[in-house]
C-alpha positions in Angstrom: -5.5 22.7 -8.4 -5.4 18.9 -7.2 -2.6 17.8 -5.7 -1.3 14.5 -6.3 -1.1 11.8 -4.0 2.1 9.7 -3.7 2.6 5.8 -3.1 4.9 3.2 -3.7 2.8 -0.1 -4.7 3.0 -1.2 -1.3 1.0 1.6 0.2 -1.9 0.6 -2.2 -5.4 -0.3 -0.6 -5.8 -4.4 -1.8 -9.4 -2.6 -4.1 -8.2 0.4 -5.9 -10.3 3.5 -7.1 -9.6 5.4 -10.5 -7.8 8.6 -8.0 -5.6 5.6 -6.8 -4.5 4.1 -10.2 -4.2 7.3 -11.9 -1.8 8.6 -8.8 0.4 5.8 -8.9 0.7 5.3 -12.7 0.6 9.2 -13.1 -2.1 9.3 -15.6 -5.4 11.0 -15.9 -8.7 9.8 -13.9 -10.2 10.5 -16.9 -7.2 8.4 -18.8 -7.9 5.4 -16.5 -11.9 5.1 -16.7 -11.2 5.5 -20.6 -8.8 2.4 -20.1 -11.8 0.6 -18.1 -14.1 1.1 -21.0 -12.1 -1.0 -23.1 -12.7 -4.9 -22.7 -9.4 -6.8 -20.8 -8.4 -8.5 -23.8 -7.9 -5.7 -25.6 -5.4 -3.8 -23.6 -8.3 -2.3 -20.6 -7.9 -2.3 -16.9 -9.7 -5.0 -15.5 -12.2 -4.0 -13.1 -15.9 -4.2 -11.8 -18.7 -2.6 -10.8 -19.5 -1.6 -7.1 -22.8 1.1 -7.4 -22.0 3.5 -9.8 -18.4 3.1 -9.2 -15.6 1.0 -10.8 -12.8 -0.3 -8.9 -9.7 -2.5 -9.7 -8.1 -5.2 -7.5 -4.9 -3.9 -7.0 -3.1 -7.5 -8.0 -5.1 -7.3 -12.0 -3.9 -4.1 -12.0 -0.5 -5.5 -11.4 -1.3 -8.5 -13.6 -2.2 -5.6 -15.8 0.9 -3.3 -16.0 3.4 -6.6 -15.8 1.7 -7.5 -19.7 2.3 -4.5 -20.8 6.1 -4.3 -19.7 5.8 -7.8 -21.6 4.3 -6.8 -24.8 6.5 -3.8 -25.3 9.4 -6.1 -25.3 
């Protein structure tokens, strides 16, 4: 059994793994590399490609959550 890591948005590393997004935002890892699959302009977390790995700038994933307060409004 994983245990889940807490934060507040401050605490957040400045380049942000999938573990680190789905902690804070209390999803699935395997919820947030399904919303990195999708393109940004349809609703996806923006990120890119370091290796094999994906990773997020933690200000687009702010960017990110902020449009989605917006478009729910």
């Amino acid at each position: 059994m994983s245990k889940r890591r807490v934060f507040t948005w401050d605490q957040l590393p400045e380049i942000l793994t999938a573990q680190d997004i789905a902690d804070i935002m209390v999803l699935s890892r395997k919820r947030v590399y399904e919303l990195m699959q999708i393109h940004p302009d349809h609703g996806g977390i923006p990120n890119f490609i370091v290796g094999a790995s994906r990773r997020v700038d933690k200000s687009d994933l702010l960017q990110w959550k902020d449009g989605l307060k917006e478009a729910s409004r």
